[in-house]
N, C-alpha and C positions, 0 to 999 in steps of 0.2 A: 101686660098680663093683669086681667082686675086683682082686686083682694078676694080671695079665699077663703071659706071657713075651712077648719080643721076635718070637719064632715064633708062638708064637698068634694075634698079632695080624697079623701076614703072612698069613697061613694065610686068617685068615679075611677081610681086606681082598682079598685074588685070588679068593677063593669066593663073595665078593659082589658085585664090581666086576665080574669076568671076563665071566660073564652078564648082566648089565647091560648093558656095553659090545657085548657081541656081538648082544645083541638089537636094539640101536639101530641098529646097524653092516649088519644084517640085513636091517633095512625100507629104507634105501636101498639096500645092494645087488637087492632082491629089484625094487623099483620102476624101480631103474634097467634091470632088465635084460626087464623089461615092456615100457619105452619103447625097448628098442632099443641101448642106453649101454651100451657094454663097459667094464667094469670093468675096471682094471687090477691093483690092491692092494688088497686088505682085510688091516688089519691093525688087529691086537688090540695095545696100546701103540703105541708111540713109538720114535723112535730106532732105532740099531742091532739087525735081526733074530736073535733065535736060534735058530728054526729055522722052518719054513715048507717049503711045495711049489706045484705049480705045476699047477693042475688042466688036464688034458688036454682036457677036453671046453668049458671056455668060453675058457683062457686068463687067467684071475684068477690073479693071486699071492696065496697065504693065509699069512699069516704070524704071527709072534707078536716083540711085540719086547722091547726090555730096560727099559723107564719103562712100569710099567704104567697109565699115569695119563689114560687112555682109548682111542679109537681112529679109523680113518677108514678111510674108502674112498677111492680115487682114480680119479676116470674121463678117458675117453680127452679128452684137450684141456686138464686140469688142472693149471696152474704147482704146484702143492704141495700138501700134505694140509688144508689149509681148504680147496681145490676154488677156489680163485683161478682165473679161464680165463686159459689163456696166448695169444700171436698168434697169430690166425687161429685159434683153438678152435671158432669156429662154424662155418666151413668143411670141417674134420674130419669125415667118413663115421662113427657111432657114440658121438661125445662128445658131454660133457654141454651143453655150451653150443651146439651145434647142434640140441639138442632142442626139440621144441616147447614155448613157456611154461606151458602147461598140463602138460607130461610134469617138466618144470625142479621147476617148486612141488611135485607130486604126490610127486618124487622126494625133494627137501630136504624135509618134511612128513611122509615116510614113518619117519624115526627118531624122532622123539619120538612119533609115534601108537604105534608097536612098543613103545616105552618103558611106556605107558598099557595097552596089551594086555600086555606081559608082570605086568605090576603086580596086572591087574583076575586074570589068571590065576591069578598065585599066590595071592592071597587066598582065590580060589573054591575054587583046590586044598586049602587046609586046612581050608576048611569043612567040604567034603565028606570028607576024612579025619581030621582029628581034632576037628574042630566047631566052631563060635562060641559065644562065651560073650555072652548079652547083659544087661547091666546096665542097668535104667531109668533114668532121669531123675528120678526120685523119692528126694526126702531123705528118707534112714529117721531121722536125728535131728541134732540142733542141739545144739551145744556150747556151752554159756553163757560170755556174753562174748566173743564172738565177730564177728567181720567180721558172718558170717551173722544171729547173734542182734541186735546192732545195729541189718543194713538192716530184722528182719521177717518173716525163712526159718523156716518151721516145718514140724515133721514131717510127712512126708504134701503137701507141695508137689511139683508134676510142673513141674520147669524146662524150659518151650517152645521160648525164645530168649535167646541174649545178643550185646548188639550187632551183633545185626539178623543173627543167623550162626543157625540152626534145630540144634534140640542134638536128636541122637538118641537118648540113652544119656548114661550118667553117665562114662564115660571123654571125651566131647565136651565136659560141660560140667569137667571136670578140666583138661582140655588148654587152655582156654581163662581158666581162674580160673588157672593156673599160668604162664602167659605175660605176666600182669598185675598186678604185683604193686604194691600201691599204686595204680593207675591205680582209678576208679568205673569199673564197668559197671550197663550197662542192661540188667536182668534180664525175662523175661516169664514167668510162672506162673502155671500152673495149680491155684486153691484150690478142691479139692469144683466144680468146677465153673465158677469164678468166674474171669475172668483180670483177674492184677494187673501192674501195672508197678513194679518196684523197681530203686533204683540200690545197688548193694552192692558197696564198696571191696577188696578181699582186702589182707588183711597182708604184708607182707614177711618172708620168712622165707630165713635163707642156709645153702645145702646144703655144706658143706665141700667133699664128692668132689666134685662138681657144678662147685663153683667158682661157682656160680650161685643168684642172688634169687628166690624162685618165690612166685607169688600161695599164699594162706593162707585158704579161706573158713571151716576149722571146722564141717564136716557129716561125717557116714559117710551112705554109701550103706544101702537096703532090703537085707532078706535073700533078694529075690525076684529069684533069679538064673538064668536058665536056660544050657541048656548040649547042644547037642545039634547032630548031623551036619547037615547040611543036601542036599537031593535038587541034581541038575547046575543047572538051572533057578534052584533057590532062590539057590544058593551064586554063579552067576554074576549074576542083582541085586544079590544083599550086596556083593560082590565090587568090581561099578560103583561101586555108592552110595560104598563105605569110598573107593576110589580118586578119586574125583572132592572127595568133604569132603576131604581129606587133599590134593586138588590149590589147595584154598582156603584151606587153616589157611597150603600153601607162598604162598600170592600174601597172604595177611595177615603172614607174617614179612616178604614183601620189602619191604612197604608199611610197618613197621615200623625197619627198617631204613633206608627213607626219611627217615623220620620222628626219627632217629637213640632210638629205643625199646629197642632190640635189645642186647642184652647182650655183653660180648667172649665170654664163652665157651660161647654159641650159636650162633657161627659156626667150624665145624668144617672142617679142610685135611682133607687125607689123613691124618695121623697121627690125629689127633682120629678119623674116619672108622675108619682101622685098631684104635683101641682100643675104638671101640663095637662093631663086628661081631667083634672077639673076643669081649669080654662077650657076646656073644647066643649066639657060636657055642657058649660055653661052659654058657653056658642052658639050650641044647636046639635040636633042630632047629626048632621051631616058633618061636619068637622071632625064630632068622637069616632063617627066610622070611618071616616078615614086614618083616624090615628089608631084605631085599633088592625085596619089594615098593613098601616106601615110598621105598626110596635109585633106584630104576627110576623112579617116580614124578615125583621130583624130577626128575633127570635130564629127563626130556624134558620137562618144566616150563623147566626153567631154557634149555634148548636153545633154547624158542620167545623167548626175549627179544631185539629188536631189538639186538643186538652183532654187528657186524661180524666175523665169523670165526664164527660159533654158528648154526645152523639157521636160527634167525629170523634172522637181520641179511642172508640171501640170499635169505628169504622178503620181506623190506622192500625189496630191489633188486626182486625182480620182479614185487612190487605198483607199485613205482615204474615198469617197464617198461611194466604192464598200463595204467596211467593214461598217461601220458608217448607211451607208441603207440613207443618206443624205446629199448633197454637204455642202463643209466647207463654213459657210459664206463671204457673199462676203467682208464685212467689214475686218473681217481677211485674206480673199486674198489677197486684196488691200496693207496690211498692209506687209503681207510677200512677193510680189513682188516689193513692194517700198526697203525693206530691200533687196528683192535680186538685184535688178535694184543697189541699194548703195556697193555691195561687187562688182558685177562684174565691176561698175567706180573706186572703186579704186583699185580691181586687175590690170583694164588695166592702169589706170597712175602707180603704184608701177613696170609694165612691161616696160612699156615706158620712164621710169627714166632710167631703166636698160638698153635700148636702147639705148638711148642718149648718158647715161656715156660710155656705149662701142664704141660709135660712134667715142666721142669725145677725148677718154682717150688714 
């Protein structure tokens, strides 16, 4: 990763975030105001506003604030920017909590699907303007002594699967021999015809700038590389497919992480965050789009997780309402969005520790 100035990486952490934030911020304002829900605030960060207006024709405050560390909307009957309901919110002529359950989910549901469409978009966008490049799945050669020469890998093998995950391309099965280091996987290949099963270990190998252990199998890629535009049609399949694999590699890290697999400097705060999309910014425009399509990605990935104060933990209340035949009280919401407001402050300082020390170390 080159060196950084402190502004590059600003720069490019607002250039990436910003639309992010605001496409997400987007799909519930736009659902909410389908169902009916006057919005009150959208606002792009946190905290203290710097500048903002006040749209004449619905009444929304648009704003922009000074922590740009995501955003929310607020609607009419909402104790605070999680959308906590306050008393009597379902009484209220236009708010969210008067809404019907069906219009409630439709509307918390609509930001991480925006999240998923802005993603699938951008992708398709630079297929069709600057192309996809596709690398096969076929090992053009084997390194002797090697992980790979070891399990059995030999030239001219087209890798099908590994651990049960369907490899497209040779940057799929990279991303996946590189999250594994040391760990067997269970390989499935394609010989002439023939399909084999192999278990093939990757080496451990440590990236200094990285800070980080990455799987090591010892192959290069075929020289059978293509590289070309793609038509609207074409570009918006590719576009699904990469978005969706890339939604699975995200639920195999967390699942990893469960697993306590996960490395400390895999898990990226906002600096971490700031210093990657400078490096991309500094790349080229093609690199930040696509990291703005995967960090979009995430994002309403991670939004759908049953936490209290996060899209999903409101979509868990109103599965609970839809079974139950009656919303969870509001005392006990209260109660479980303060507990989730509390995990997600100290996930982000336990992240930002990690930041720092890598900053600094």
């Amino acid at each position: 990763m080159p060196d950084l100035s402190a502004l590059q990486m600003i720069i490019g952490f607002l250039l990436l975030l910003t639309p992010v934030v605001f496409f997400h911020e987007l799909g519930h304002y736009w659902a909410a105001r389908r169902a009916g829900v006057f919005v009150e605030v959208f606002s792009i960060g946190f905290g203290p506003e710097i500048f903002g207006w006040t749209s004449k024709s619905t009444g929304t405050r648009w704003r922009f604030a000074a922590i740009p560390l995501g955003g929310y909307v607020r609607m009419r009957g909402d104790e605070n920017a999680a959308s906590a309901p306050g008393e009597g919110a379902d009484r209220m002529k236009g708010s969210f909590a008067g809404a019907s359950l069906a219009n409630r989910i439709l509307i918390v549901a609509a930001g991480p699907v925006a999240n998923f469409i802005l993603g699938i978009l951008l992708f398709a966008g630079v297929y069709m303007t600057f192309g996809k490049i596709e690398i096969p799945a076929e090992i053009g050669e084997v390194m002797p002594e090697t992980p790979a020469a070891v399990a059995g890998l030999k030239a001219g093998d087209i890798v099908t699967e590994i651990e049960g995950v369907s490899i497209r391309n040779f940057g799929d099965m990279r991303g996946l021999v590189a999250e594994s280091p040391g760990r067997p996987l269970d390989f499935v290949v394609d010989r002439d015809g023939q399909i084999l099963n192999l278990v093939v270990t990757p080496a451990s190998r440590y990236i200094e700038e990285l800070q980080l252990n990455i799987g090591f199998l010892g192959v290069r890629s075929t020289t059978n590389v293509s590289h070309k535009r793609l038509l609207p049609g074409s570009a918006l399949v590719a576009g699904t497919s990469d978005a969706f694999y890339n939604a699975i590699m995200i639920l195999r890290g967390l699942a990893r992480l469960g697993k306590g697999q996960m490395q400390a400097a895999e898990v990226q705060g906002p600096i971490g965050i700031a210093k990657i999309s400078g490096s991309a910014m500094a790349q080229g425009v093609v690199p930040f789009i696509l990291l703005t399509a995967l960090i979009s990605i995430n994002l309403g990935l991670i939004n759908l997780l049953p936490i209290p104060a996060l899209d999903g933990g409101h979509l868990a209340f109103f599965f609970y309402e839809a079974i139950a035949g009656r919303p969870l009280p509001l005392a006990a919401q209260a109660m479980l969005m303060r507990i989730g407001m509390s995990l997600l402050l100290t996930l982000m300082v336990v992240v930002m520790f990690f930041d720092v020390n890598r900053l600094i170390g």
